[in-house]
C-alpha positions as CSV (number, residue, x, y, z in Angstrom):
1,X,35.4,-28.0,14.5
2,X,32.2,-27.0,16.1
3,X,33.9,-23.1,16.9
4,X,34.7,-23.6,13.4
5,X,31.9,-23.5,11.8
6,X,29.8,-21.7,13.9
7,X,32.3,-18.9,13.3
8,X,31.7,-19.7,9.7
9,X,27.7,-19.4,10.1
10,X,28.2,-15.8,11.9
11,X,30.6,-14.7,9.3
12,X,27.6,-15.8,6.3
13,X,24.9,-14.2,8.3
14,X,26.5,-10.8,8.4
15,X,27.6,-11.2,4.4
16,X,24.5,-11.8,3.8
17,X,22.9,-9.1,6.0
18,X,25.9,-6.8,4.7
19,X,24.5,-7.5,0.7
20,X,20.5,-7.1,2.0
21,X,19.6,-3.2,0.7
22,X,18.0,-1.1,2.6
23,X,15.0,0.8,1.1
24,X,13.3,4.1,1.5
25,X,10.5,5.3,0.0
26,X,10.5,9.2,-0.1
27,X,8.1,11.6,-0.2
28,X,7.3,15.4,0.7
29,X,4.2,16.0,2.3
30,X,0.7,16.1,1.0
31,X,-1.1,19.5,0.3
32,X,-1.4,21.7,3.6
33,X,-3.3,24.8,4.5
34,X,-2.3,27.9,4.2
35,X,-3.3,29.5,7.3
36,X,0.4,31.4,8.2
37,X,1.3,29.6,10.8
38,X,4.7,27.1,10.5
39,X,2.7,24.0,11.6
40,X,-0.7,24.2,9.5
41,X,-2.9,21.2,8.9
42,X,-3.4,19.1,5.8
43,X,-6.0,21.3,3.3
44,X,-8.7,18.8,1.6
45,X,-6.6,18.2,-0.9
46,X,-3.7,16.7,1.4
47,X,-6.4,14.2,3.3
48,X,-7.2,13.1,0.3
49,X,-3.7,12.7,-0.8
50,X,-2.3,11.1,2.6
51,X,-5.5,8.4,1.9
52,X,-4.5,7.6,-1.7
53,X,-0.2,6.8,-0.2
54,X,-2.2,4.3,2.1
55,X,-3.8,2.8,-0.4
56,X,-0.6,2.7,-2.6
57,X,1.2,1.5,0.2
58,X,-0.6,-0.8,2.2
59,X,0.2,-3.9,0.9
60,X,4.3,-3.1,0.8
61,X,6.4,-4.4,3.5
62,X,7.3,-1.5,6.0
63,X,9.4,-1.8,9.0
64,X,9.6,2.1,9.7
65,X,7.8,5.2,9.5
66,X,9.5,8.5,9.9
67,X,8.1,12.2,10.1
68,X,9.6,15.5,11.0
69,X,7.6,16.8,13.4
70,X,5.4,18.8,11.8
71,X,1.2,18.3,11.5
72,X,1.4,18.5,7.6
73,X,4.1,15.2,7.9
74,X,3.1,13.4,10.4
75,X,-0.8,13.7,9.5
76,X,0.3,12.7,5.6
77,X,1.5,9.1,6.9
78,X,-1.1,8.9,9.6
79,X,-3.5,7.1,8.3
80,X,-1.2,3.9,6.5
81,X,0.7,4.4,10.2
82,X,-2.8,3.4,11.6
83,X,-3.4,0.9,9.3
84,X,0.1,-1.1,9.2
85,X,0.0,-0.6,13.7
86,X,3.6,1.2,13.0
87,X,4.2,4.0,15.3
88,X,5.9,7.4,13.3
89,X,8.8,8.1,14.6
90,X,10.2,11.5,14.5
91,X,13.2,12.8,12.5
92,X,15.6,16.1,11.4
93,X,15.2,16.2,7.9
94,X,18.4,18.7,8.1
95,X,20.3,15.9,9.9
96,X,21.7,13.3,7.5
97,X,23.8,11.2,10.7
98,X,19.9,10.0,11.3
99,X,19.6,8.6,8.0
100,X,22.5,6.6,8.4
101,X,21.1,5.5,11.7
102,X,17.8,4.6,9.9
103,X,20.0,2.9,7.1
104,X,21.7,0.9,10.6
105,X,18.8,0.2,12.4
106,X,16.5,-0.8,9.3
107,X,19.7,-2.6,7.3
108,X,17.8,-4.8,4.5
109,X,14.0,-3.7,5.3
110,X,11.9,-0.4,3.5
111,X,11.8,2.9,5.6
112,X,9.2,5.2,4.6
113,X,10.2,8.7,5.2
114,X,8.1,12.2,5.2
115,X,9.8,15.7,4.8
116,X,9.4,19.0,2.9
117,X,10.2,20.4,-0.1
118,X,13.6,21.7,0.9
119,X,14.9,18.3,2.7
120,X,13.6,15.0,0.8
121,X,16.2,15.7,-2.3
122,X,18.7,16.5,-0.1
123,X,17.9,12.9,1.7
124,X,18.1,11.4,-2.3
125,X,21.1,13.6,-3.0
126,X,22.7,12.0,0.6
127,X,21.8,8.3,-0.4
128,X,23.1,8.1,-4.2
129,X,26.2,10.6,-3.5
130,X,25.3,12.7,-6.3
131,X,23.9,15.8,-6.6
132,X,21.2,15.4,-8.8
133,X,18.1,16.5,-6.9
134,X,17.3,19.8,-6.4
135,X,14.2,21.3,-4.1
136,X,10.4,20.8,-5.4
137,X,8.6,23.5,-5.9
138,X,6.1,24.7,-3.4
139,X,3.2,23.8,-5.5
140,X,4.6,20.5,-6.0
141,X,3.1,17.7,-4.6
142,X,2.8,13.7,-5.1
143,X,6.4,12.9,-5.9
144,X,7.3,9.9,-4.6
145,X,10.7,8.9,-4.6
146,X,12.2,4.8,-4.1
147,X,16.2,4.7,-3.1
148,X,16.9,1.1,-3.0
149,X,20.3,1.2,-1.1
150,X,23.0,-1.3,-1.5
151,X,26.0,0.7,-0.6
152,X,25.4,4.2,0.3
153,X,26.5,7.2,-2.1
154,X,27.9,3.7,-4.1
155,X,25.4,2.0,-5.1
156,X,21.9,2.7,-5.6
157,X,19.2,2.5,-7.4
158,X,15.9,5.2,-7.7
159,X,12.5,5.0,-9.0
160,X,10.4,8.3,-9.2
161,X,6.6,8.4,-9.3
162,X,3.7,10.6,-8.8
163,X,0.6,9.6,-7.0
């Protein structure tokens, strides 16, 4: 009886784990310089930017942060990365078999993720199983984009805003 229902405790923990959704919050980076390099730094513009997310998001729960590695990313999340004590870890954002490793290793908490332009719809596109997205434009900044996940390229659920 006791292997019984201890099997039966396991098997509820996992259904309920398995109908947890996993959430990612989405965004390109802020504003950068344009100095002609690949790796420039946040312009004015962009510090300001990457201190208004962390004042958006500071009082959200956030178990993960990820960047590409890039100054322009990782310095965007920086300063709510500082604040929350959560280390960014780096990314591909051409490599959609590490969002489903983010989706596994984060099942049922909020991932915030930083890319570009060219990769963040393709991450949306990749999570909804539509096509839907397409690029941002190079002078577009401040989209922030919420995939709530409950089975992915199934069912989904995203919010858009701009900050």
């Amino acid at each position: 009886m006791r292997v019984l229902i201890i099997i039966l405790l396991v098997v509820a923990g996992e259904w309920v784990h398995a109908q947890s959704p996993t959430t990612f919050i989405l965004l390109r980076h802020a504003e950068k310089v344009n100095d002609g390099t690949g790796d420039p730094e946040l312009s004015e513009a962009g510090v300001l930017r990457a201190k208004n997310l962390m004042n958006l998001l500071q009082k959200n729960a956030i178990d993960a942060i990820y960047s590409t590695p890039y100054k322009r990313t990782r310095n965007t999340v920086m300063p709510l990365a500082t604040t929350r004590m959560l280390p960014v870890q780096d990314y591909d954002g051409l490599t959609m078999e590490q969002i489903d490793h983010m989706i596994g290793k984060h099942g049922g908490g909020t991932v915030l993720v930083v890319g570009h332009s060219n990769t963040i719809p393709g991450i949306v596109n990749f999570l909804t199983g539509k096509n839907e997205y397409k690029n941002f434009e190079e002078t577009e900044y401040g989209n922030l984009i919420i995939v709530t996940v409950f089975e992915k390229g199934k069912k989904t659920s995203v919010t858009w805003i701009t900050y």
